[in-house]
C-alpha positions in Angstrom: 59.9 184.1 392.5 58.6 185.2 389.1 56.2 183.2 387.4 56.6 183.1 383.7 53.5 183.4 381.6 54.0 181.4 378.6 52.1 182.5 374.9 51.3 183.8 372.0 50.7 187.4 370.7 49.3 188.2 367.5 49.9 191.6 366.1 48.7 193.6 362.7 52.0 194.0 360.9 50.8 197.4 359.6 49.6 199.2 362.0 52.3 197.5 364.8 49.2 196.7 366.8 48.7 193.9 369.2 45.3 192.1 367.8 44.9 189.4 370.1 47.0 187.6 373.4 47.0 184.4 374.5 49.0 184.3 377.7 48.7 181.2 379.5 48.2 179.2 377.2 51.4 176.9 377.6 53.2 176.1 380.9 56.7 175.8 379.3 58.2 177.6 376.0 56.6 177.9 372.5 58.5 176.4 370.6 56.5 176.7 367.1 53.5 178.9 365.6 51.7 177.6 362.4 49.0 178.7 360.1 46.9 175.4 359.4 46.6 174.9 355.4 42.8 176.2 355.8 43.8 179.2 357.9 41.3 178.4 360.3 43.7 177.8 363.2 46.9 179.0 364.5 48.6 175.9 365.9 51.5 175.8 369.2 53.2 173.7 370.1 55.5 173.7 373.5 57.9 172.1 375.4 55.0 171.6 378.0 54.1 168.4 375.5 51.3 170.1 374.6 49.6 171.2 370.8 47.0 173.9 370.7 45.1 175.1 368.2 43.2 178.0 368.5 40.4 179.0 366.4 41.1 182.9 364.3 37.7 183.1 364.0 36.6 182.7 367.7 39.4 183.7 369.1 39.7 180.7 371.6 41.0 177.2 372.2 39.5 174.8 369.7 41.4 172.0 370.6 44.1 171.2 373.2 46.4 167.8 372.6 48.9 166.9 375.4 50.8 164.0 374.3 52.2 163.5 377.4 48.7 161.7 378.3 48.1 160.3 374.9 47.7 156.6 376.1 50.8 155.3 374.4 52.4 153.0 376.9 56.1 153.3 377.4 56.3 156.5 375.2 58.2 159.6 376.7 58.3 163.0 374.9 61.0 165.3 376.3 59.4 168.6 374.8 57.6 169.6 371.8 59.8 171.1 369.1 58.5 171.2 365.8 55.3 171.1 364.0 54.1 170.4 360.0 50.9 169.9 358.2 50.4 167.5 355.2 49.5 169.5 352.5 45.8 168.6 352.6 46.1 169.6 356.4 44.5 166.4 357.5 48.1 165.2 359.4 50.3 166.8 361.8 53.8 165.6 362.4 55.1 167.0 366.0 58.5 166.4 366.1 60.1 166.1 369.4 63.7 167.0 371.2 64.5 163.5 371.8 63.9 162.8 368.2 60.7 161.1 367.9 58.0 162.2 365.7 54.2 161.6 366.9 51.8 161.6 363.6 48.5 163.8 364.6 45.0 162.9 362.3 43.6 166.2 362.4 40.4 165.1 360.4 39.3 163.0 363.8 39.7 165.8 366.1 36.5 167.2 365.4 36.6 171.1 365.8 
């Protein structure tokens, strides 16, 4: 058995380089890798119901959001698909495989 390490790597484009890894990060797939509108963060999302954004500058984690334990009673995600900003970057929409989308207020996440 063969565990699968599930992440993101980040390469210069012109030198082919790898810059930075983030193995581990997820448990399942990654699904989705986005920019946020400030460039601050590099956002994942995975079929392990979890979002994460990590910082470029620090190179780390800022935030990690697993919807899966988001409080909201009777509410099942099947996997994380999709991601979006708002074009002021303040919402996330996280769009899911059994079609629900979950609304994310990025200005109250504090990072």
């Amino acid at each position: 058995y063969q565990r699968r390490v599930h992440g993101v790597n980040i390469y210069n484009i012109d030198s082919k380089r790898l810059v930075n890894s983030f193995e581990g990060i997820h448990t399942e797939q990654v699904y989705q890798v986005l920019f946020s509108p400030n460039g601050k963060y590099l956002v994942t999302v995975s079929k392990d119901l979890s979002v994460n954004f990590i910082s470029i500058e620090s190179k780390c984690i800022a935030k990690r959001i697993e919807l899966s334990t988001a409080g909201l009673p009777g509410v099942y995600f099947e996997g994380l698909v999709s991601i979006a900003f708002s074009r002021d970057g303040n919402l996330l929409a996280v769009g899911c495989f059994d079609g629900k989308i979950t609304i994310i207020d990025t200005t109250e996440l504090n990072m």
